[in-house]
N, C-alpha and C positions, 0 to 999 in steps of 0.2 A: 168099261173096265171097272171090276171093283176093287175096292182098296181095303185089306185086310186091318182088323184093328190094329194089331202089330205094324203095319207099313203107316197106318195113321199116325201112331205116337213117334213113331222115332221120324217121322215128317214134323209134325209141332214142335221136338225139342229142337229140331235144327234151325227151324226157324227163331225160336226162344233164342238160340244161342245166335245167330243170326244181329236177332234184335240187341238183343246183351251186348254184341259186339259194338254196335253202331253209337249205342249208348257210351260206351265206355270209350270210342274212338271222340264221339261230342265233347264227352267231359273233359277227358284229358284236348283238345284243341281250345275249350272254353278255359283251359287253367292256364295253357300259356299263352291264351290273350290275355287273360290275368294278368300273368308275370310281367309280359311286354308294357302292358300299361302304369303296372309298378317300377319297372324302370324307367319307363317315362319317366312320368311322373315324380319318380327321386330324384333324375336327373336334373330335372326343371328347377326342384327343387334348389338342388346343390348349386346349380347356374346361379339361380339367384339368391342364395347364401353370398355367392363368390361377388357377386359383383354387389351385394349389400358390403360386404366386408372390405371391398376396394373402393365402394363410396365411403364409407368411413376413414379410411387409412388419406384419400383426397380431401376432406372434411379437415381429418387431423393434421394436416400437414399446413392449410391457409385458416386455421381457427383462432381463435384470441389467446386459449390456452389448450395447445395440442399434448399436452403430456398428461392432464388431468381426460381421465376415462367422463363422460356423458353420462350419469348416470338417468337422466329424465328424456326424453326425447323433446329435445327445441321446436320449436314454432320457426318454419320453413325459409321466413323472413331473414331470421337469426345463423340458420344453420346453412344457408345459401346467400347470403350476403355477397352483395357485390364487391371485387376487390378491389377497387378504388375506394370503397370505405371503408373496407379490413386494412386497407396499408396506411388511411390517415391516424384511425383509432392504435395501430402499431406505431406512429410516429408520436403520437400524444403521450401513447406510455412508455415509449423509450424517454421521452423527453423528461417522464415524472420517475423515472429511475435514474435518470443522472442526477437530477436535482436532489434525491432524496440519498447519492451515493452507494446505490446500489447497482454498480459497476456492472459484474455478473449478468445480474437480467436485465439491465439495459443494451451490454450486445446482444443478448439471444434476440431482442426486438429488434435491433438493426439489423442481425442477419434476416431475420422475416420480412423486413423492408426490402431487400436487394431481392429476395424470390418475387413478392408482391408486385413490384416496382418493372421485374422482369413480364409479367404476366401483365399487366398492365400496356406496358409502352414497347415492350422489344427488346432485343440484347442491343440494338444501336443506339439508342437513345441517352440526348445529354441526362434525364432523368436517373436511369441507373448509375451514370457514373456520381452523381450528386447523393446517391444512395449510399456508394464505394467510400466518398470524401467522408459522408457522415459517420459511417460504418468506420474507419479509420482514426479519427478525430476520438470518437469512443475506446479505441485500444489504447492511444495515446494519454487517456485516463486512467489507464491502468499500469503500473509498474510490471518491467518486462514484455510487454509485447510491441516493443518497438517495431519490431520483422511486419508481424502481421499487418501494422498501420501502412509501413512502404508497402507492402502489398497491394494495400487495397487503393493505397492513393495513386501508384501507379497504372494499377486496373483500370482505376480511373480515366487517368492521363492517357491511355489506347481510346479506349470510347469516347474521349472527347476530342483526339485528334483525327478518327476517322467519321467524326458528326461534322467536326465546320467543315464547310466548304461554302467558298462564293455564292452570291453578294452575300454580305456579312449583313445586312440590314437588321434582319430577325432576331439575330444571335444575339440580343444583351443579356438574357438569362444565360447564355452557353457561355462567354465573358464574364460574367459575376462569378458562376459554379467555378472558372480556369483560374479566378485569383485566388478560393479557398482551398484550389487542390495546389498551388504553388505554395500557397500560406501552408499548409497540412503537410504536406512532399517536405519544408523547411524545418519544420517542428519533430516530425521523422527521421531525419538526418542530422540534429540536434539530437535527439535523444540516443542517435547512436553513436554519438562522437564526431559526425564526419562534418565537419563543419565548415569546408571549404564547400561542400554541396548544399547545405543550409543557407548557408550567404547567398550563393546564386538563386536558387528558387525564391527566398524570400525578397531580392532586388527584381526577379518578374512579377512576381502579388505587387509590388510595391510603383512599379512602373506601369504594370496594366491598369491598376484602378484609378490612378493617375490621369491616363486615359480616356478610359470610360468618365471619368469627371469632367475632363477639358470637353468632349464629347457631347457634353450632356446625358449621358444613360444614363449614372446616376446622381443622385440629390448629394448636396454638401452633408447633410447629417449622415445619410449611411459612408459616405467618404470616408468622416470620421470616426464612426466606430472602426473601421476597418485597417485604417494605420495606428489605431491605437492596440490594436493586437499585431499587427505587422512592427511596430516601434518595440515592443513588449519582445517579440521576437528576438528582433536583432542586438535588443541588450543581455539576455539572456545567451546569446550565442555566446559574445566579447565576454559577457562577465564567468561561462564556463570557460575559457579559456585564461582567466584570474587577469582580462584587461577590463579592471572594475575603473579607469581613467574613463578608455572608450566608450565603456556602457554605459555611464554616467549620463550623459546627454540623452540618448534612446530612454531610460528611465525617467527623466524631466517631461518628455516630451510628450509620451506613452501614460505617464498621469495627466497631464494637461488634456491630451484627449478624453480621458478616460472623464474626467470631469466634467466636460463639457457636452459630454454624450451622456452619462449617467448618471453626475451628483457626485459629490463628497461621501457620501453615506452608504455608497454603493458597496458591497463585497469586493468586487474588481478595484475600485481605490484604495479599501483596506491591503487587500493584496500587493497591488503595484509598490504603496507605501512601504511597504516592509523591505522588498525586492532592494528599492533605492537604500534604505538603512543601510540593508546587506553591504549592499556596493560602497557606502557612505563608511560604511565604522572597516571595509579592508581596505581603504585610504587612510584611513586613520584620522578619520573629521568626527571624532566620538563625540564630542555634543551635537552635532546635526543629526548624527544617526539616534543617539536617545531623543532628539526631538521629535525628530520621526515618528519612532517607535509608541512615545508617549502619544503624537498624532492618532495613531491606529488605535491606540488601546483608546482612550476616548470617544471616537469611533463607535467601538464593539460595545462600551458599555451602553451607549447611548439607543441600541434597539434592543434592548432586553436578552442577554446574552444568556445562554445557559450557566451554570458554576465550573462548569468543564473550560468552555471557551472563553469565559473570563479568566480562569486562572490558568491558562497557555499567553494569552496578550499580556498578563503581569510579567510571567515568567520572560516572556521576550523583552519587554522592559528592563526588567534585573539583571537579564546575560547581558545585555550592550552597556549595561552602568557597570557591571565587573569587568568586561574585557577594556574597558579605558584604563584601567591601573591607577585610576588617578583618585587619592585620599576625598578630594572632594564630592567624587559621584558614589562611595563607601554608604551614603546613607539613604541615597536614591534604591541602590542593590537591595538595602535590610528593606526598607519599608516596600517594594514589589515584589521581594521574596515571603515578606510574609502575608501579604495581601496573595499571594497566589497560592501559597500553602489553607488561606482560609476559607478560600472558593474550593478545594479538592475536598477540603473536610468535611465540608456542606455536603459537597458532593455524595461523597461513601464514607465516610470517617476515617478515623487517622488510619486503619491498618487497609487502607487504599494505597495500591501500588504507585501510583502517581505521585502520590501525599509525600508517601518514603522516598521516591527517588527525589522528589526536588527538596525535601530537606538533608538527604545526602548533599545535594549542591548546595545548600544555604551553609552547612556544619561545613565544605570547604571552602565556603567564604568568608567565614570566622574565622579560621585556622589561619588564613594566609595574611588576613588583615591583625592578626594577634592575639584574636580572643577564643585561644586555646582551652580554655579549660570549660568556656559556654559552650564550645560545641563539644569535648568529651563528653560532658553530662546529657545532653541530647542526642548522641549518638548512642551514650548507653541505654537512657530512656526506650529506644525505639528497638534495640532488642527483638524483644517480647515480640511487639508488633511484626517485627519483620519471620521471625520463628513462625508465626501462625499462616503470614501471606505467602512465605515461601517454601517453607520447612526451613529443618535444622542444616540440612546438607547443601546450602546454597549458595551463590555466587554473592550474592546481598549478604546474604549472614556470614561469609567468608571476608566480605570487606569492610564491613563493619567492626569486627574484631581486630583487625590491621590495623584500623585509623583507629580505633581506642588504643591498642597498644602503641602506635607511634606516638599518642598524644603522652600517654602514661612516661615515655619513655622520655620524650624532651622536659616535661615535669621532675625527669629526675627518680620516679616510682618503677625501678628496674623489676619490682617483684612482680605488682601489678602488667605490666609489661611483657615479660616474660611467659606470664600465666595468659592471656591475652593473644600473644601472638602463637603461644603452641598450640591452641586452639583453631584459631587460622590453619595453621600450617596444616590440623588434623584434617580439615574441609578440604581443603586444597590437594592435599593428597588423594581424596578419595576422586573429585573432580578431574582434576587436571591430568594426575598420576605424578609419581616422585621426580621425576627429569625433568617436567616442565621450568622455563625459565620464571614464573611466579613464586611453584614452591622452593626450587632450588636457594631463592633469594630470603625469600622466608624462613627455609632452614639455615643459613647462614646465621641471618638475623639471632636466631633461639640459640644457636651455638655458640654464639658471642657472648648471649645474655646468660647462659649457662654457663659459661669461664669465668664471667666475671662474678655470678656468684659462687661459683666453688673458690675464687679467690678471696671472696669475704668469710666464707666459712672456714678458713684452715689457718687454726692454733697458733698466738702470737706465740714468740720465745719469750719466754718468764726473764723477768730483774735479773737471777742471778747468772742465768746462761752468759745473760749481756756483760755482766761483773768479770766472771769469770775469763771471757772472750777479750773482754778488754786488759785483765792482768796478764792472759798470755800472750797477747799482743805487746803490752809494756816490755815482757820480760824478754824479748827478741835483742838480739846485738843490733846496738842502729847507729849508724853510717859514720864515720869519727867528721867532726865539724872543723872545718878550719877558726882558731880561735882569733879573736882579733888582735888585733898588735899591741903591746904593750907599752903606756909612753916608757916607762924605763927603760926598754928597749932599747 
């Protein structure tokens, strides 16, 4: 058969198109294995994006500081540490944040301690609740969260009652931790008043360690550190309930321990000392409690005090020599009042808010003991100063002008006085507002002072008004007199 040129060509292009086709079927089947492996491949990737970013977010959660971002990549050791040595190194620096008073972030380490502590040992474990105790103890340093401490010390007290169980042999650490959660549970229920629940817990700290000493588990020294905060306790109960008789003894006793555990020179003795004053001068044993007081301040100065905390131990000194009333401790008050005012000046200089309030309190200890006119000139002195530390529109500069002008006023300087206290009154108004029972008292005061000088300014009656007043008084008919008897009569 022949095949004509015409039947030849349009055979080649159908093959052409043929091929064409197969071609174009390859490529496109080659591009979406492309694709398929670009999705892979993204995929992969994004997997492990996700799970990069969830080892991070695990990393951040048990790290030393989880809130600060990584900017370097750590060395493996570091970034994968074991957590039995991430919860010691969080115990270390919770411990170097209490001490340094940095409240704050010393619980955020103890709540890292309770996650650590969980990861470590269990949710059963007397450990965690020892975590709870510690973690509570730390609220209990902070004003207001008494809640949160029963919380956590209760927390405790579950986890430690479903850890003992028989023979008890093992358990002298799970016995130590039960007497700082009854001590801790007592201190918690103190702080929120309830002090019939206080008594009880702290007579179980007080009886179990007891115990565990008869026992033998533990040593006579830690015995007594332990009643010397458990003593510390129970006076502080009695003495918030103003039985400073009662708490008398728990304070003797609770220093005696304290002494004998840590020294004279300890913080804890400065402390305890004070406590006792406290209790000592609202009996009214005012020279024991300035002994005291003088005790502590000696004390303080004697390890190199700041000019801060020396001049708060003077000033504790001077209030317990002025609340005796008595002319003889008159001179013990001046000379720790001004030994405290010259540690604040050290401190910041005189226009130190400290400086001004305690010589606010030294000006009314002049007043009351007599020396009225030392303390107006010092009071006016300090003015200025207090104008710059508070402003003009303030509670200071508002009563500062009241005690000048009372002073002015029993001096007998009604002018000064007057000027003095409408000045006040102006503060006071803007502060308080008009109906307050301060300004109200204030304005009295100027209305008074204001009468009585519109009564000095208003026009004698001249000599002869008086003449005149008196001729026509003469000239009145007046009363006929019975005359007396005449002897010729």
């Amino acid at each position: 058969m022949t095949v004509t040129p015409v039947a030849e060509r349009s055979l080649c292009a159908r093959q052409r198109s043929k091929i064409c086709a197969q071609m174009t079927m390859f490529q496109s089947q080659q591009q979406s294995h492309d694709t398929e492996d670009n999705e892979y491949k993204n995929m992969q990737e994004s997997q492990e994006t996700h799970i990069s970013n969830h080892l991070d977010e695990v990393v951040a959660a048990v790290s030393i500081n989880p809130r600060k971002k990584i900017q370097n990549k750590l060395p493996q050791t570091v970034l994968f540490q074991p957590p039995r040595e991430k919860l010691h190194l969080c115990e270390e620096k919770a411990k170097s944040c209490f001490s340094s008073h940095q409240y704050k972030q010393g619980i955020h380490e103890l709540s890292r301690c309770i996650a650590l502590t969980r990861i470590c040992y269990g949710d059963s474990h007397w450990k965690l609740a020892e975590a709870h105790i510690s973690l509570a103890q730390g609220y209990l340093l902070m004003k207001g969260f008494s809640l949160q401490a029963k919380q956590h010390a209760e927390k405790a007290k579950e986890i430690l009652t479903d850890f003992i169980v028989p023979p008890y042999d093992d358990n002298t650490d799970v016995f130590k931790c039960s007497v700082e959660l009854f001590h801790t549970l007592g201190r918690a229920f103190l702080s929120l008043q309830k002090f019939k629940e206080a008594s009880e817990n702290l007579v179980k700290a007080e009886r179990l360690s007891r115990e565990l000493l008869q026992c033998g588990r533990i040593v006579k020294e830690e015995w007594i550190e332990v009643q010397a905060r458990i003593k510390l306790s129970f006076a502080q109960v009695y003495h918030s309930q103003k039985k400073s008789q009662e708490a008398l003894p728990h304070y003797q006793e609770a220093l005696e321990y304290v002494e004998i555990s840590k020294g004279e020179e300890s913080p804890e003795y400065v402390s305890i000392l004070r406590e006792l004053a406290g209790a000592e001068q609202a009996l009214g044993f005012h020279n024991t409690a300035i002994n005291h007081f003088l005790q502590a301040h000696v004390i303080i100065l004697g390890r190199s005090p700041s000019q801060e905390e020396a001049a708060d131990s003077a000033q504790l000194v001077a209030r317990a020599a002025v609340a005796s009333r008595r002319p003889e401790h008159h001179d013990v008050a001046e000379k720790y009042f001004q030994e405290s005012m010259a540690h604040f000046k050290n401190a910041e200089g005189a226009g130190n808010t400290k400086f001004l309030a305690i010589q606010d309190e030294f000006c009314h200890f002049l007043q009351i003991t007599g020396q009225k006119e030392r303390a107006t000139l010092i009071l006016k002195e300090s003015l200025e100063a207090k104008v710059e530390a508070f402003g003009y529109f303030s509670l200071e500069v508002a009563e500062t002008y009241k005690l000048v002008g009372g002073a002015d006023l029993a001096q007998g300087n009604h002018s000064g006085a007057h000027k003095n206290l409408k000045k006040c009154l102006q503060i006071q108004s803007l502060l308080y507002g008009p109906q307050n029972k301060k300004t109200v008292a204030t304005q009295q005061s100027v209305d008074i002072l204001s009468r009585a000088r519109e009564g000095t300014t208003k026009p004698r009656q001249s000599p002869k008004a008086k003449v005149a007043f008196c001729t026509s008084a003469s000239q009145r008919p007046s009363a006929p007199r019975k005359g007396r008897p005449n002897l010729a009569d």
